[in-house]
C-alpha positions as CSV (number, residue, x, y, z in Angstrom):
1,X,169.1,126.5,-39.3
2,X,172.1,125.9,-37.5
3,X,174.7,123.4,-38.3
4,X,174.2,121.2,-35.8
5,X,170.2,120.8,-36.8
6,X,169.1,118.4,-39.4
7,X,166.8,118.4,-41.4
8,X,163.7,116.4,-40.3
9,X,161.4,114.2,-42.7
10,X,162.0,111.8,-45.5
11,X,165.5,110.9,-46.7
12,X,166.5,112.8,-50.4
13,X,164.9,110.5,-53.3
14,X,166.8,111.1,-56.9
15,X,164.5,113.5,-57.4
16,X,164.8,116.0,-55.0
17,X,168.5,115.5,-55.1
18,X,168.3,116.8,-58.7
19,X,166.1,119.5,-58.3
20,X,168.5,120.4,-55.6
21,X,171.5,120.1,-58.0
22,X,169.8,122.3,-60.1
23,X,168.6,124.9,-58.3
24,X,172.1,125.2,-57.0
25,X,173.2,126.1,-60.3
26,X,170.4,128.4,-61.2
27,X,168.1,129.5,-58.4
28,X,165.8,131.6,-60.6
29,X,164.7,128.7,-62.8
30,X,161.2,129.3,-63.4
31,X,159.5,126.0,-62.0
32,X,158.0,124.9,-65.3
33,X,161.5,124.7,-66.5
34,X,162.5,123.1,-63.2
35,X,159.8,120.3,-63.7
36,X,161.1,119.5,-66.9
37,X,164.5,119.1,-66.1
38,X,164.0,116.9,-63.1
39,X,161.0,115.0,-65.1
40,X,157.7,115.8,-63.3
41,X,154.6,117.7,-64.1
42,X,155.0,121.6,-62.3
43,X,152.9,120.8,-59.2
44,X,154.3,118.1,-57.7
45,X,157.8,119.9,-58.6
46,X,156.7,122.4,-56.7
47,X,155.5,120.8,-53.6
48,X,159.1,119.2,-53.6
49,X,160.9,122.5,-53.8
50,X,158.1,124.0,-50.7
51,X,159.1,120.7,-48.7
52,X,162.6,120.9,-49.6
53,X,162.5,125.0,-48.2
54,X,160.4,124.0,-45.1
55,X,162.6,121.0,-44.2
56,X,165.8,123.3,-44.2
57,X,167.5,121.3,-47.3
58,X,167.1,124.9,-49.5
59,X,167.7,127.9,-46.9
60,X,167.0,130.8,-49.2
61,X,167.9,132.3,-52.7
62,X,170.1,135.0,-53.3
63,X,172.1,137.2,-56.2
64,X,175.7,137.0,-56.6
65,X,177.0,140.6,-56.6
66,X,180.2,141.6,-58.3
67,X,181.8,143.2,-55.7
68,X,184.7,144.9,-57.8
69,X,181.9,147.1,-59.1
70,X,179.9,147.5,-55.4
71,X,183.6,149.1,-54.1
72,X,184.3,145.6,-52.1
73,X,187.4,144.7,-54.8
74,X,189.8,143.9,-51.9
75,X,189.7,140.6,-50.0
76,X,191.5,139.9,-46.9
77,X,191.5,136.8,-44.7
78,X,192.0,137.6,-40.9
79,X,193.3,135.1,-38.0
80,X,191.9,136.3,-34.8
81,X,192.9,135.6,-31.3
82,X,191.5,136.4,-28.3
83,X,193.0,136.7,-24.9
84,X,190.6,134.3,-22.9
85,X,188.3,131.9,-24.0
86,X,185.5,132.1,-21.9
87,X,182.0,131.9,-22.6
88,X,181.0,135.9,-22.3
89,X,184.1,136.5,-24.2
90,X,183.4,134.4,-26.9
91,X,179.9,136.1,-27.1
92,X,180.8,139.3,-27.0
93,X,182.8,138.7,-30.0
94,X,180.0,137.1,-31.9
95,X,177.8,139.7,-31.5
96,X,181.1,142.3,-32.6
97,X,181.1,140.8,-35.4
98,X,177.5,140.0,-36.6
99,X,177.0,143.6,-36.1
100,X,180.4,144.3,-38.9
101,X,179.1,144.5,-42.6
102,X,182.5,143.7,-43.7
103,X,183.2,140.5,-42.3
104,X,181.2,138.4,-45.3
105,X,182.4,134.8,-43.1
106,X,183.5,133.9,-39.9
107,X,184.8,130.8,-38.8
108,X,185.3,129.7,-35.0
109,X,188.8,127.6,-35.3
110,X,190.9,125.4,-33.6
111,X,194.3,125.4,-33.8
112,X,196.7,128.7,-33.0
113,X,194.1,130.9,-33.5
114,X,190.4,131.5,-32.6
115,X,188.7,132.9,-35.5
116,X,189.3,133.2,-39.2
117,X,187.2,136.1,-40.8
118,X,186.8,136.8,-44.7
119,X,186.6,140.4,-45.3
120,X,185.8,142.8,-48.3
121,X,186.6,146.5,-48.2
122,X,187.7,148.7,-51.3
123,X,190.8,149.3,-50.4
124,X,193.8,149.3,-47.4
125,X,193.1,152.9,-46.1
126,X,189.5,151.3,-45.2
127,X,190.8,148.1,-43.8
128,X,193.1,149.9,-41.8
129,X,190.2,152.1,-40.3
130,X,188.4,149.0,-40.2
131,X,191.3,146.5,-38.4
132,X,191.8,149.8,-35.7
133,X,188.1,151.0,-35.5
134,X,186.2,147.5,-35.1
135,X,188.0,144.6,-34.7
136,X,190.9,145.1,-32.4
137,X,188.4,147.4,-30.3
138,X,186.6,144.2,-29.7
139,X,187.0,144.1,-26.0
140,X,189.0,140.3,-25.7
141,X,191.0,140.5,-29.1
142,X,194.6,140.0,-28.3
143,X,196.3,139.6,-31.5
144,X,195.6,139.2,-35.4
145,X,197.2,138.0,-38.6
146,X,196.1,139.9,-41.8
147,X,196.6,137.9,-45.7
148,X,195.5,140.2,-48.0
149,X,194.3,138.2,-50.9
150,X,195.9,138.6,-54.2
151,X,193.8,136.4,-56.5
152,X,191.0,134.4,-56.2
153,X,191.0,130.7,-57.6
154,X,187.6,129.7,-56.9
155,X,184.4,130.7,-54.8
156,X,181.4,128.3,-55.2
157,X,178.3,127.8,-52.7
158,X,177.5,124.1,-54.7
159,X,177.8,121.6,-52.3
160,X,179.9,118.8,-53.7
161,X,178.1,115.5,-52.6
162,X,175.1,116.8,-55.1
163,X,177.6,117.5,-58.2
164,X,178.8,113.9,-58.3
165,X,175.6,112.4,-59.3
């Protein structure tokens, strides 16, 4: 779902606005456990977390991966800027990047740059490869602006308006 799409049927109850809360916290709670948290029997728990997936509100489940351990211990944020901002340029740049395994975010920007990318890599000999290989031989990047990441204060997915109540 894109960011601009929104969700269509009914509007969040309590209910599915703590079974959202939870399963943000724990995505592999087992759906009894679920039930009991939120308050409901396990079937009709279940049909919310099924309409909740196929209205877009949960978009999939995933693992967090420590990434000191996977080789991907070095974080870097990147400003990007390209030398025209046309359309074709802009797309050839999207699909540059979609196609990098490295760039773990992406952010179109405004201000004095274009993009802002998140990258991990194990180390500065393979972001160097990386910077000279890929990224400036993206046909439209003009210029970037490397800040290599020396500790990391927080990284969370929750989204805040459901942790307030």
């Amino acid at each position: 779902m894109k960011n601009s799409e929104r969700p269509s049927g009914r509007p969040l109850d309590r209910i599915d606005r703590q079974i959202l809360r939870t399963l943000q916290g724990d995505g592999r709670i087992s759906n009894v456990d679920l039930a009991r948290t939120v308050r409901l029997s396990p079937t009709p728990c279940l049909e919310r977390v099924k309409r909740l997936e196929r209205e877009g509100y949960i978009q999939g489940y995933q693992a967090r991966l420590d990434p000191l351990k996977l080789r991907a211990g070095l974080m870097l944020l990147v400003e990007l800027t390209l030398d025209r901002t046309r359309p074709e340029v802009f797309e050839r740049f999207r699909e540059s990047v979609l196609a990098i395994p490295e760039v773990m975010e992406c952010y179109m920007v405004a201000g004095g740059f274009d993009y802002l990318l998140k990258l991990r890599v194990a180390d500065m000999p393979e972001y160097q490869a990386l910077l000279t290989e890929k990224l400036t031989a993206i046909q439209g990047v003009s210029q970037t602006h490397t800040y290599v990441v020396m500790e990391q204060i927080k990284d969370t997915a929750r989204l805040p308006f459901l942790e307030r109540g």
